[in-house]
Biopython code that builds the backbone (N, CA, C, O; Angstrom):
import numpy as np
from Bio.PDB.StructureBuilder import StructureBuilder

atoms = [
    (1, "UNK", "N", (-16.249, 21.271, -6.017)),
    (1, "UNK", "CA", (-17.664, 21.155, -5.736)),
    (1, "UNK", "C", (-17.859, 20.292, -4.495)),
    (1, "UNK", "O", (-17.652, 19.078, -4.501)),
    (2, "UNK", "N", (-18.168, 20.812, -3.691)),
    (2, "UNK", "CA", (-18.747, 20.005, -2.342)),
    (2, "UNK", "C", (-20.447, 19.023, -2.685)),
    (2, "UNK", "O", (-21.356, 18.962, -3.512)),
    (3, "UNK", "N", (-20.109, 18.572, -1.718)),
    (3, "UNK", "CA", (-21.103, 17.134, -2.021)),
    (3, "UNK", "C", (-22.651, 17.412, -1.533)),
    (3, "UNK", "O", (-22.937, 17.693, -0.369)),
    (4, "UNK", "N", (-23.568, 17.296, -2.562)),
    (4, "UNK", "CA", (-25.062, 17.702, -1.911)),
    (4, "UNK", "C", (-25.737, 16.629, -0.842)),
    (4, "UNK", "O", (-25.997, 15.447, -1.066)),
    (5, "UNK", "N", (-25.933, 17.326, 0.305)),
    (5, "UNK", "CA", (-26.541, 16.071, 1.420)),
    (5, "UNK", "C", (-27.499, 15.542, 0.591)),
    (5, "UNK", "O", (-28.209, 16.365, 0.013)),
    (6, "UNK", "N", (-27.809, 13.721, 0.270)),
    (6, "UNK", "CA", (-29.002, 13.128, 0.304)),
    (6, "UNK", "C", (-30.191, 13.086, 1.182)),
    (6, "UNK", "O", (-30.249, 12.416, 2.213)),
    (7, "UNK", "N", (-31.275, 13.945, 0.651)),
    (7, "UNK", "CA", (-32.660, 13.884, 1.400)),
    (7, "UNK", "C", (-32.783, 12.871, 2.332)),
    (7, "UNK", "O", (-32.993, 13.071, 3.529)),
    (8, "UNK", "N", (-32.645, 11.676, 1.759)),
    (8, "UNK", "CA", (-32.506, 10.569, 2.216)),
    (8, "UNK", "C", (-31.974, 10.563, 3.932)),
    (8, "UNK", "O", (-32.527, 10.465, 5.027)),
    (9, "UNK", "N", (-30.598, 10.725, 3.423)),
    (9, "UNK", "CA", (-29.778, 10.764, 4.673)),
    (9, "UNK", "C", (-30.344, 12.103, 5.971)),
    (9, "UNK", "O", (-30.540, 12.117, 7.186)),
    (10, "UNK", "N", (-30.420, 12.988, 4.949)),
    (10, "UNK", "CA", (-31.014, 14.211, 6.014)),
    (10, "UNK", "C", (-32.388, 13.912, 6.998)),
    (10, "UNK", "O", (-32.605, 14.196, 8.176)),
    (11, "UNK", "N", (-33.131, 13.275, 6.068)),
    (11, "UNK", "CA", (-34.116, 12.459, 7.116)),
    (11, "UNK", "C", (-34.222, 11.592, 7.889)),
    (11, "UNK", "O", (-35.208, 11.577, 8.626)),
    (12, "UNK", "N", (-33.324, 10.677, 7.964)),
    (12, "UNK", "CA", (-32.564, 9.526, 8.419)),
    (12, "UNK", "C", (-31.329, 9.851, 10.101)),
    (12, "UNK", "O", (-30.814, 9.209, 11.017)),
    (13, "UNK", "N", (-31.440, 11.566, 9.467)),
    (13, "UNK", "CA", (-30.014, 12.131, 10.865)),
    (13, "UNK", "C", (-28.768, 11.258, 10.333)),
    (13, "UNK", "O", (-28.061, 10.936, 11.289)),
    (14, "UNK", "N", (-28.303, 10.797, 9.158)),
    (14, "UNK", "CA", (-27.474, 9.786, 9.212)),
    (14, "UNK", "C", (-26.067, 10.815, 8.533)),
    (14, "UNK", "O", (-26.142, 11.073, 7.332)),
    (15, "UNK", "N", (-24.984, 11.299, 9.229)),
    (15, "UNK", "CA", (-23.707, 12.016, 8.966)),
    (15, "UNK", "C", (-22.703, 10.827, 9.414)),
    (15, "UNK", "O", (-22.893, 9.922, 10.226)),
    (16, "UNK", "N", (-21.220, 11.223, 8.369)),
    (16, "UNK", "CA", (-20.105, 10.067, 8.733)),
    (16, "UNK", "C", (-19.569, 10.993, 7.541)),
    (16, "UNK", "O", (-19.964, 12.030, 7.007)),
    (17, "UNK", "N", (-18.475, 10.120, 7.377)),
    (17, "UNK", "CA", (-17.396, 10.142, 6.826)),
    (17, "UNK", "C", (-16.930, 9.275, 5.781)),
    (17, "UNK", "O", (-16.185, 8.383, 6.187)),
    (18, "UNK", "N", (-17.202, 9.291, 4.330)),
    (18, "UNK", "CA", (-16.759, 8.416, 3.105)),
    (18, "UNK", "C", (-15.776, 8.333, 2.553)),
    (18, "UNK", "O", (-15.290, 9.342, 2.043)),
    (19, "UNK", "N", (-15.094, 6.996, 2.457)),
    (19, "UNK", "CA", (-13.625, 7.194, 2.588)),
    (19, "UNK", "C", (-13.802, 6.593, 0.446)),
    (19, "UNK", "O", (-14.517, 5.729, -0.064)),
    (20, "UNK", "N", (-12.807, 7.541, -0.170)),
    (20, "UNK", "CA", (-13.008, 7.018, -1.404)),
    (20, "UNK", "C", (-11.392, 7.147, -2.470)),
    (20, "UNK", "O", (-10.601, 8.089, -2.426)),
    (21, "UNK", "N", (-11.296, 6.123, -3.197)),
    (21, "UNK", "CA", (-10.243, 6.203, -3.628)),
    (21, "UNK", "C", (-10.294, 6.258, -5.127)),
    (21, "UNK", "O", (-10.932, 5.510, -5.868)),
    (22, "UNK", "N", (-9.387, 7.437, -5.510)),
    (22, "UNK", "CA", (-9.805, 8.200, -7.005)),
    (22, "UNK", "C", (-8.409, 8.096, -7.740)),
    (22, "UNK", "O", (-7.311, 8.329, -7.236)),
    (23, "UNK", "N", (-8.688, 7.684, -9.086)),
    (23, "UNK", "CA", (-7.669, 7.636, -9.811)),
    (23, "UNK", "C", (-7.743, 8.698, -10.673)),
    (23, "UNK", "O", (-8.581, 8.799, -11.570)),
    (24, "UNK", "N", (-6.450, 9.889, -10.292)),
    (24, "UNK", "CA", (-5.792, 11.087, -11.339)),
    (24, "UNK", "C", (-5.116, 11.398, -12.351)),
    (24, "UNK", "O", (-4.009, 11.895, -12.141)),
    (25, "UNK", "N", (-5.675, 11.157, -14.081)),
    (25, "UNK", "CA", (-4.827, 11.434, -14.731)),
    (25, "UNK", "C", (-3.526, 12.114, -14.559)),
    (25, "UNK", "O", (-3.220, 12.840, -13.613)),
    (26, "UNK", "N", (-2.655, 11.743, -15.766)),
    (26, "UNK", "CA", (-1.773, 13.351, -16.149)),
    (26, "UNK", "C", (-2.041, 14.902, -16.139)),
    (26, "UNK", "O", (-1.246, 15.839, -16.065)),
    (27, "UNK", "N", (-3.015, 14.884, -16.207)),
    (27, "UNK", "CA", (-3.913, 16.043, -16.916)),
    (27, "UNK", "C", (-4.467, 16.417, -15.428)),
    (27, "UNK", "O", (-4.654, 17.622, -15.261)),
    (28, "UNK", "N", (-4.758, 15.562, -14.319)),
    (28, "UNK", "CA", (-5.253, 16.116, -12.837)),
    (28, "UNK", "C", (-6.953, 15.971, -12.939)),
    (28, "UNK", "O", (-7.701, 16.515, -12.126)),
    (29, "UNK", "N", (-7.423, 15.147, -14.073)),
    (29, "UNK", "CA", (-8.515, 14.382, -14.523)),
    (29, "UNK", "C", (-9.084, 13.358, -13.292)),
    (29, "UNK", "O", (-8.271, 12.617, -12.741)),
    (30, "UNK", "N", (-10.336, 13.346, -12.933)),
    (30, "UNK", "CA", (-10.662, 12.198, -12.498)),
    (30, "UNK", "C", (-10.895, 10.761, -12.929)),
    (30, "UNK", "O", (-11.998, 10.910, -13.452)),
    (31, "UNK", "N", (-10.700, 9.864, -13.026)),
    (31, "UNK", "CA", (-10.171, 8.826, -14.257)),
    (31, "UNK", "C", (-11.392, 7.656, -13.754)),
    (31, "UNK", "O", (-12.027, 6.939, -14.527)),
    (32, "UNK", "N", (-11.483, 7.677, -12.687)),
    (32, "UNK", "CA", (-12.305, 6.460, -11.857)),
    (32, "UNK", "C", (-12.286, 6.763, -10.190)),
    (32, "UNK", "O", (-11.299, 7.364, -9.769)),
    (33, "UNK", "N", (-13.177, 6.430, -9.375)),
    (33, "UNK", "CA", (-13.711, 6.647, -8.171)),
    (33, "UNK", "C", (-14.291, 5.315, -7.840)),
    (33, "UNK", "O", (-14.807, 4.603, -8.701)),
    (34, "UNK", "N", (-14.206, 5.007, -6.670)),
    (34, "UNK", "CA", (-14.491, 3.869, -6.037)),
    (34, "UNK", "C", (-14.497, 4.211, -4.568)),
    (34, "UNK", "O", (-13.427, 4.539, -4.056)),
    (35, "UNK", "N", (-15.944, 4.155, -3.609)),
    (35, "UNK", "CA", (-16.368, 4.088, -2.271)),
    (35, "UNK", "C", (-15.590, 2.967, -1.197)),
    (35, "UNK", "O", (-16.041, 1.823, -1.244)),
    (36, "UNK", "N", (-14.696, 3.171, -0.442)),
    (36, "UNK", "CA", (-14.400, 2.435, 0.411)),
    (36, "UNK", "C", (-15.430, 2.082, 1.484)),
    (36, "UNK", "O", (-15.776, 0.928, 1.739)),
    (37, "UNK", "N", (-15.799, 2.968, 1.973)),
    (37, "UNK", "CA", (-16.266, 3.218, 3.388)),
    (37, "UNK", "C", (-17.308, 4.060, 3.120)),
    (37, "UNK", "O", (-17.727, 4.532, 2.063)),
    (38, "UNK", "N", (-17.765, 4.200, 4.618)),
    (38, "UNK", "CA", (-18.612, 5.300, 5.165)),
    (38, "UNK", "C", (-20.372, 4.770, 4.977)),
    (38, "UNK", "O", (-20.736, 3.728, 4.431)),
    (39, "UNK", "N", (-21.420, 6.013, 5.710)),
    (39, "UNK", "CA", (-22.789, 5.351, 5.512)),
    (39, "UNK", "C", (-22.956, 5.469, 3.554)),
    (39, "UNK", "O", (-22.366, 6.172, 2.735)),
    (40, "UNK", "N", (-24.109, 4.349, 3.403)),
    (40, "UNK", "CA", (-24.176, 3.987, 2.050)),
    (40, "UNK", "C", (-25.111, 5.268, 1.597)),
    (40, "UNK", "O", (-25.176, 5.815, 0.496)),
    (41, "UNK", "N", (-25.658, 5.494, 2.551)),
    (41, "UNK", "CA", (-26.597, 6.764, 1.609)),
    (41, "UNK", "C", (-25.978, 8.056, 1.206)),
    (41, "UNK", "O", (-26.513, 8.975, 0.585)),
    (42, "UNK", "N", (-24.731, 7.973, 1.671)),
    (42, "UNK", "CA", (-23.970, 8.728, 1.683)),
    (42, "UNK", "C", (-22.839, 9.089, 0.209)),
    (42, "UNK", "O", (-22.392, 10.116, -0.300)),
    (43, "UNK", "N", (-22.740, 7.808, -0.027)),
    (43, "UNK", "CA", (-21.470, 7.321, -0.686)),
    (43, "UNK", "C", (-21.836, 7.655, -2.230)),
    (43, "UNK", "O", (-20.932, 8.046, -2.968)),
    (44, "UNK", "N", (-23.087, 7.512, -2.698)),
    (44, "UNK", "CA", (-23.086, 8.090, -4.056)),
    (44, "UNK", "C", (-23.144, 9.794, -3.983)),
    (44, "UNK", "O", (-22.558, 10.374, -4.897)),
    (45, "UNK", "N", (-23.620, 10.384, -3.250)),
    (45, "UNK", "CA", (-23.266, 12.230, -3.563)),
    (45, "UNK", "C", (-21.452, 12.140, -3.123)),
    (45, "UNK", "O", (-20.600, 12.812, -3.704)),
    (46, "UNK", "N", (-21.270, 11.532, -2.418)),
    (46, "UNK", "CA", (-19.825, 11.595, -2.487)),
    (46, "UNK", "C", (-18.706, 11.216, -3.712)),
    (46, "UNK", "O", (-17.728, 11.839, -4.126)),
    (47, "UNK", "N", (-19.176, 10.175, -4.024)),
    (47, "UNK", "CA", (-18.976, 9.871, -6.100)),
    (47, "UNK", "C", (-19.407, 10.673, -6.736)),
    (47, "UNK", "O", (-19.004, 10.600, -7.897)),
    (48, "UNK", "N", (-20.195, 11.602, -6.510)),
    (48, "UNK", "CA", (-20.810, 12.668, -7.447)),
    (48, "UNK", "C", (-20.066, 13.885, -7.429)),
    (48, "UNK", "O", (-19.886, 14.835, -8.190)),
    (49, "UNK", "N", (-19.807, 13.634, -6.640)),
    (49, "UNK", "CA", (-18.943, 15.842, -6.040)),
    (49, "UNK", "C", (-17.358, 15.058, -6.492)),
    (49, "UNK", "O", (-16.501, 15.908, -6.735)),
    (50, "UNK", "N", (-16.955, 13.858, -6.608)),
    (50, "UNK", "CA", (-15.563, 13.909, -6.345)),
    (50, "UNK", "C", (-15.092, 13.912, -8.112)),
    (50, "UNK", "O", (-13.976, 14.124, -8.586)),
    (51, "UNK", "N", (-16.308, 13.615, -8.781)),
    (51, "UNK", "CA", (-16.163, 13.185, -9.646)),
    (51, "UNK", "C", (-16.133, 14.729, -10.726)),
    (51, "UNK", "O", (-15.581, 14.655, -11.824)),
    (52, "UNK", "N", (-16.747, 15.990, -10.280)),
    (52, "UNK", "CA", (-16.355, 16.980, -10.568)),
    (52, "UNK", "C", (-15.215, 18.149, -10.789)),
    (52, "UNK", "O", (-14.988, 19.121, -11.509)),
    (53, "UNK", "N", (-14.568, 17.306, -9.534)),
    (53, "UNK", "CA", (-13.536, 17.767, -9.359)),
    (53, "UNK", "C", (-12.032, 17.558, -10.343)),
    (53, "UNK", "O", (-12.009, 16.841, -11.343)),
    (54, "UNK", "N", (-10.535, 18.524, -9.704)),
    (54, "UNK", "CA", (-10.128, 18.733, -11.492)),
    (54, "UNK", "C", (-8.873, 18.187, -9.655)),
    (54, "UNK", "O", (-9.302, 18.054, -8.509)),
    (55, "UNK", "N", (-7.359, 18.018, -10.159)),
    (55, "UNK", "CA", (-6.922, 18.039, -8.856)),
    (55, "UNK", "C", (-5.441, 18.503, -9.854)),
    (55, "UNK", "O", (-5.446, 18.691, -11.071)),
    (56, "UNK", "N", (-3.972, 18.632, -8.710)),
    (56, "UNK", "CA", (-2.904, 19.091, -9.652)),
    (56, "UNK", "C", (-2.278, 17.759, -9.760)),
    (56, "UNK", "O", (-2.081, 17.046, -8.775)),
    (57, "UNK", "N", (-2.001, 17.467, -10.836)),
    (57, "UNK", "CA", (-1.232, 16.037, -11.376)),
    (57, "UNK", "C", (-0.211, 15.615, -9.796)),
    (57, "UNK", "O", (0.094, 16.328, -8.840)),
    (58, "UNK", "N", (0.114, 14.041, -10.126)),
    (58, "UNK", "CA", (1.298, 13.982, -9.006)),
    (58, "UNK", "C", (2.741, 14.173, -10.647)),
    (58, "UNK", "O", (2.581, 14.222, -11.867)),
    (59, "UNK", "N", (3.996, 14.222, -9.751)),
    (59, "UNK", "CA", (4.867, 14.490, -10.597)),
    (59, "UNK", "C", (6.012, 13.367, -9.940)),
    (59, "UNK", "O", (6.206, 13.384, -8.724)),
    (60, "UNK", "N", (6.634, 12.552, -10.677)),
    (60, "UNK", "CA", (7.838, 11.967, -10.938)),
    (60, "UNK", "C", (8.694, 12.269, -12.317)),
    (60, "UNK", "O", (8.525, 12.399, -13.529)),
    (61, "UNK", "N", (10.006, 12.298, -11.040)),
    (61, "UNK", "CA", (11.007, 12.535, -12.416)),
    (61, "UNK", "C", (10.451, 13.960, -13.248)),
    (61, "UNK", "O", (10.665, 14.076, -14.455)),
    (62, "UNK", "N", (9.763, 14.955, -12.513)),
    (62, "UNK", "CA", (9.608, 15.876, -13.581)),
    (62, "UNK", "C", (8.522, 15.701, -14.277)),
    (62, "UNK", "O", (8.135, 16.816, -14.627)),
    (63, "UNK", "N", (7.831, 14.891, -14.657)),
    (63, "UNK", "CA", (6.686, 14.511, -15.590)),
    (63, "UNK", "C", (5.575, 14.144, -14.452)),
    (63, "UNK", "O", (5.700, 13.832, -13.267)),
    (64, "UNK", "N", (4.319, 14.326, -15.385)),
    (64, "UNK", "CA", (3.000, 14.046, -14.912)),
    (64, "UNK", "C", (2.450, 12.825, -14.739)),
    (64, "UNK", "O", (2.146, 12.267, -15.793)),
    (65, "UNK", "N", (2.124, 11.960, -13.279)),
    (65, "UNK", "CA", (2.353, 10.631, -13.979)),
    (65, "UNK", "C", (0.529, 10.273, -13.242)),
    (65, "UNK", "O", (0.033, 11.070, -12.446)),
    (66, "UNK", "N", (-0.077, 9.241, -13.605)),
    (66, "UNK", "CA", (-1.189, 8.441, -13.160)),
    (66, "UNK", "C", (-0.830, 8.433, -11.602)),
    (66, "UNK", "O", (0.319, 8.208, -11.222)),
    (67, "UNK", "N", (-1.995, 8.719, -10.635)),
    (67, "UNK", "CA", (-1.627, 8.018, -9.286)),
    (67, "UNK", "C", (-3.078, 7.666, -8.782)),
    (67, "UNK", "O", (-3.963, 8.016, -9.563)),
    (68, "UNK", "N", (-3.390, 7.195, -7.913)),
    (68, "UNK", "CA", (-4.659, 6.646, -7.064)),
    (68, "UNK", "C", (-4.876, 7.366, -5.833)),
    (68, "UNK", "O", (-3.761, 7.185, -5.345)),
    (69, "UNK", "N", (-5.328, 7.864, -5.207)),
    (69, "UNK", "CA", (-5.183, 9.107, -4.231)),
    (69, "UNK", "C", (-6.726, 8.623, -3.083)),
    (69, "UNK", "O", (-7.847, 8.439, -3.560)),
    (70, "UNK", "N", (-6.475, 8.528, -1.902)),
    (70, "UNK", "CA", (-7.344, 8.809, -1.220)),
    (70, "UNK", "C", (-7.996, 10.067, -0.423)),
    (70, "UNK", "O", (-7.347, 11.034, -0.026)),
    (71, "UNK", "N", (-9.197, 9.908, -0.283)),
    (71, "UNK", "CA", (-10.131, 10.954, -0.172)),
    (71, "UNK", "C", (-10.965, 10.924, 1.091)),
    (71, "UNK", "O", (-11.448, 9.803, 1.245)),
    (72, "UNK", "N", (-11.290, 11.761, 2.030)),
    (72, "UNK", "CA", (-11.989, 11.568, 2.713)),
    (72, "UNK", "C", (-13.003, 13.022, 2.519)),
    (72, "UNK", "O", (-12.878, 14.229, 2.313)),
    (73, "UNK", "N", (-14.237, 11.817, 2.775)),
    (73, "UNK", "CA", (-15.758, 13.214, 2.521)),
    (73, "UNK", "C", (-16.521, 13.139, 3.674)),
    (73, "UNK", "O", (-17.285, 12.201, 3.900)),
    (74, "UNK", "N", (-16.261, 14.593, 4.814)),
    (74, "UNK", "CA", (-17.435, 14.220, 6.042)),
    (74, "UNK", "C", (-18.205, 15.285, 5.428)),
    (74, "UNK", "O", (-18.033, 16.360, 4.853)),
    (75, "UNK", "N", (-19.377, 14.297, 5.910)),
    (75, "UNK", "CA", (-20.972, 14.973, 5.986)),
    (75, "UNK", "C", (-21.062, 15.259, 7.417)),
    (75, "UNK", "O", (-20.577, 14.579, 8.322)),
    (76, "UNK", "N", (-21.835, 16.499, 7.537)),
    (76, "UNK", "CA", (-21.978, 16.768, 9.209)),
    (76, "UNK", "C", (-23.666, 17.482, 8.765)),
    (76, "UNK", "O", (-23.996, 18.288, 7.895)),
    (77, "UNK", "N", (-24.405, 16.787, 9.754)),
    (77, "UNK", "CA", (-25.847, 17.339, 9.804)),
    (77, "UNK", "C", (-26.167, 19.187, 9.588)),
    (77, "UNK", "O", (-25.251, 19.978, 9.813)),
    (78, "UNK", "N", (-26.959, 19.467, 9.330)),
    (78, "UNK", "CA", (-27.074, 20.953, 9.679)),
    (78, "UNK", "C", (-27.471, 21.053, 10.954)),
    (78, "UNK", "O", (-27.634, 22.161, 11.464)),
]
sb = StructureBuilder()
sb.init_structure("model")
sb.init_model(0)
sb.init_chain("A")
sb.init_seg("    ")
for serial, (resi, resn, name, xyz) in enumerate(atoms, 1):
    if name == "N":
        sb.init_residue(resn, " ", resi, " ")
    sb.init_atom(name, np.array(xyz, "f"), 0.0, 1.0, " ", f" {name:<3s}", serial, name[0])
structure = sb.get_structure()
């Protein structure tokens, strides 16, 4: 699921880039999300879309293990 522009921001002209770091179950689960960066009006539809998302597990040793993964979300104006 891609991220819905905030009205907000669309009125504002305000596009960038939200940098966010997501923790992936075993399962390829989103577990927790946390905004590094980027404009603030930005940063919650970007927690929102990332948080939909399903991803493929990381693998050690063969097995499915927990990892923390960074993310980058650009918004570009229409």
């Amino acid at each position: 699921m891609n991220p819905g522009y905030p009205i907000e921001a669309l009125k504002n002209r305000i596009a960038g880039t939200v940098s966010l770091l997501v923790k992936v179950d075993v399962s390829g689960a989103v577990r927790d999300a946390v905004a590094l960066g980027g404009p603030s009006l930005l940063r919650d539809a970007a927690l929102a879309a990332v948080w939909q998302w399903h991803f493929n597990p990381a693998i050690d040793d063969g097995k499915p293990i927990e990892v923390w993964v960074g993310v980058l979300l650009r918004f570009t104006l229409p």
